[in-house]
KEKOLFI-450300 format. One record per residue (C-alpha): residue number from 1; residue in three letters; x, y, z. Coordinates in nm, 4 decimals. Layout:
BEGIN
<node><num>NUM</num><residuo>ALA</residuo><east>X</east><north>Y</north><up>Z</up></node>
...
END
This chain:
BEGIN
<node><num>1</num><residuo>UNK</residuo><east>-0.3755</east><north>-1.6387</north><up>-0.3460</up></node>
<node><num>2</num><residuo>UNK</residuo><east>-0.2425</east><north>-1.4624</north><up>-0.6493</up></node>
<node><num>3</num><residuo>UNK</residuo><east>-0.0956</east><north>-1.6357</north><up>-0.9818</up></node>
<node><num>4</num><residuo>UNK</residuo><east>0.0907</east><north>-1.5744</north><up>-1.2357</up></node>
<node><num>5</num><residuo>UNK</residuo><east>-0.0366</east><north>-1.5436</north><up>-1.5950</up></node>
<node><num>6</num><residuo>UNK</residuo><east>0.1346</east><north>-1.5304</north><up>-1.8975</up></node>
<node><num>7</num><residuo>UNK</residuo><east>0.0606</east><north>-1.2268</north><up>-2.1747</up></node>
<node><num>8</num><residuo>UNK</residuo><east>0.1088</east><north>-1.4176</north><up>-2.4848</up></node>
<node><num>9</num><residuo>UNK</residuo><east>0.1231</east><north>-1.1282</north><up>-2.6781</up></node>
<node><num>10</num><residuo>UNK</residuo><east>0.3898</east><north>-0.9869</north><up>-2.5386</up></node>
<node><num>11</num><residuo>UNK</residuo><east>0.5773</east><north>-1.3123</north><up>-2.4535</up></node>
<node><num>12</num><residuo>UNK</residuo><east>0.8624</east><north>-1.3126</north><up>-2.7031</up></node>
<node><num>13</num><residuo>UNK</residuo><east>0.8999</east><north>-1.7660</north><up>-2.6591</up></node>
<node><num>14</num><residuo>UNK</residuo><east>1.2816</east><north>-1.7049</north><up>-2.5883</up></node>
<node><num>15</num><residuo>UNK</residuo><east>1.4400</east><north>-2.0516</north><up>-2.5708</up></node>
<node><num>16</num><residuo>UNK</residuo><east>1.6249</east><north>-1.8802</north><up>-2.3112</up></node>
<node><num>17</num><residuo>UNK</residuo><east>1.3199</east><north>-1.7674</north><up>-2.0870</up></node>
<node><num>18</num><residuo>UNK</residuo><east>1.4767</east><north>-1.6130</north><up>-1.7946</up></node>
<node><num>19</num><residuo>UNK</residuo><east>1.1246</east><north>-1.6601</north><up>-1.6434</up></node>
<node><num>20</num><residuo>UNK</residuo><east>1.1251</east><north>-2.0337</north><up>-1.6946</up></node>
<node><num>21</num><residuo>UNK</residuo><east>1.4682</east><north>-2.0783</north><up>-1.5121</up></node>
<node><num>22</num><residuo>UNK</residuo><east>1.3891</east><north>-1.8428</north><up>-1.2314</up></node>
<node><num>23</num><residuo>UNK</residuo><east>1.0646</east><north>-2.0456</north><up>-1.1033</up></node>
<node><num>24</num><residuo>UNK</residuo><east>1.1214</east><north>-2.1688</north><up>-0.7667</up></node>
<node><num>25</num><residuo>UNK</residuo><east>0.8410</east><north>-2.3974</north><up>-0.8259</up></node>
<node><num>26</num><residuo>UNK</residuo><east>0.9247</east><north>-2.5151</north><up>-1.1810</up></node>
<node><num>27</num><residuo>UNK</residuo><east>0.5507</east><north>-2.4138</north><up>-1.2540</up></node>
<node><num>28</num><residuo>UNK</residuo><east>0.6741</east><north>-2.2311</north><up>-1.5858</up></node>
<node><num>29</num><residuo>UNK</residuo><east>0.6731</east><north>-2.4104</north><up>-1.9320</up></node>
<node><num>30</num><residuo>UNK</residuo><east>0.7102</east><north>-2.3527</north><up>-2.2902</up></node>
<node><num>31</num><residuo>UNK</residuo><east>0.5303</east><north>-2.4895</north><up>-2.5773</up></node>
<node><num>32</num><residuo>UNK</residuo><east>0.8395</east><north>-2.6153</north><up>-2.7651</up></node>
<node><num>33</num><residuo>UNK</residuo><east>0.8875</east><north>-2.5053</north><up>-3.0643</up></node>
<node><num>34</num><residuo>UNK</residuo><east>1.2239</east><north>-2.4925</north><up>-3.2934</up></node>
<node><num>35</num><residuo>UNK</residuo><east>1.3141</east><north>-2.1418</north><up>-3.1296</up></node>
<node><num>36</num><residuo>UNK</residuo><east>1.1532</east><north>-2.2144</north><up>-2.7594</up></node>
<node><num>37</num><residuo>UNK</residuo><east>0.7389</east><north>-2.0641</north><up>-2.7477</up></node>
<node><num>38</num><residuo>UNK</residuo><east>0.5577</east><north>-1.9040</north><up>-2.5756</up></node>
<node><num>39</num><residuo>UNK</residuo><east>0.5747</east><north>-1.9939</north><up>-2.1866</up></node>
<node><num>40</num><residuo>UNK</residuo><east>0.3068</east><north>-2.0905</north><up>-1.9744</up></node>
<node><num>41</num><residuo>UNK</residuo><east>0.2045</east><north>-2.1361</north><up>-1.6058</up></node>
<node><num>42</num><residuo>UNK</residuo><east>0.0845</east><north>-2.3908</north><up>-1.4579</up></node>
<node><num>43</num><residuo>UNK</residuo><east>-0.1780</east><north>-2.2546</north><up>-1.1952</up></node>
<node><num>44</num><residuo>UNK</residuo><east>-0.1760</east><north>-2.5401</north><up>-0.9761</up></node>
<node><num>45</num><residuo>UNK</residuo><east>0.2020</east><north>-2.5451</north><up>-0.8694</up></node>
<node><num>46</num><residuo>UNK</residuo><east>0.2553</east><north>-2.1630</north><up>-0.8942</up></node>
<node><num>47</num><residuo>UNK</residuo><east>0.3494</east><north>-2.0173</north><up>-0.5346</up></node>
<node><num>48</num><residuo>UNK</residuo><east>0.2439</east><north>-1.6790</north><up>-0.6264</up></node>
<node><num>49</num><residuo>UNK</residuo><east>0.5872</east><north>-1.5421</north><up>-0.5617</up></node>
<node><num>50</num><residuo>UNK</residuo><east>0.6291</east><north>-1.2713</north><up>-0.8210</up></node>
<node><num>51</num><residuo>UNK</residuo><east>0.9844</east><north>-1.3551</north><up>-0.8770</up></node>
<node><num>52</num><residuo>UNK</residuo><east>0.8794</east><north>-1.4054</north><up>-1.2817</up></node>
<node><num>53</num><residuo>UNK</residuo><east>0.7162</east><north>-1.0876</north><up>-1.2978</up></node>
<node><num>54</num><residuo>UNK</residuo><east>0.9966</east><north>-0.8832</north><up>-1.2134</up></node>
<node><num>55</num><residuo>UNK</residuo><east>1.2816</east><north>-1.0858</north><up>-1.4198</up></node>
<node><num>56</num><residuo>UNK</residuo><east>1.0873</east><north>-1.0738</north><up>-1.7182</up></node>
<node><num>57</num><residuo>UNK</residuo><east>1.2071</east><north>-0.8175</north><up>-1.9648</up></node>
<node><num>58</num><residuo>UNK</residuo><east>0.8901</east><north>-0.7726</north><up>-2.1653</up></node>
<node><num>59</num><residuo>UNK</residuo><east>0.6361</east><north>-0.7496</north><up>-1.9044</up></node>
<node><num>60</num><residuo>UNK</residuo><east>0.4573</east><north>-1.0361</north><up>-2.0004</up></node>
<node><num>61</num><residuo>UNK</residuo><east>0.3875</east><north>-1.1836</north><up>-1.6786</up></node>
<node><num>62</num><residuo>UNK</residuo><east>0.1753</east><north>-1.0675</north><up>-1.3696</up></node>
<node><num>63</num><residuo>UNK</residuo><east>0.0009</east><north>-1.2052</north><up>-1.0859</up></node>
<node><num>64</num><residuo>UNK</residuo><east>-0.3657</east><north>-1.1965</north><up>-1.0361</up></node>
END
């Protein structure tokens, strides 16, 4: 089953991460920083739904 990976390098750590909030699964996390960081997945509750990779506006996510 696919999952979803992070970029980090094009992640932009929006305290707002529409990826984060659009998890069906809650498997998306950020390391917290004062201005939100850089999220992450966690590969063991992901679903592999691909709902991330299309909401998020820099590209930084996609499922392998």
């Amino acid at each position: 089953m696919k999952k979803a990976i992070v970029d980090a390098t094009l992640c932009d750590g929006s305290p707002m991460c529409v990826v984060k909030r659009i998890c069906p699964v809650a498997a998306v996390s950020q390391k917290r920083g004062f201005f939100g960081g850089t999220a992450e997945v966690d590969a063991a509750k992901c679903a592999g739904c691909g709902k991330c990779v299309v909401v998020c506006p820099h590209h930084a996510v996609r499922l392998v």
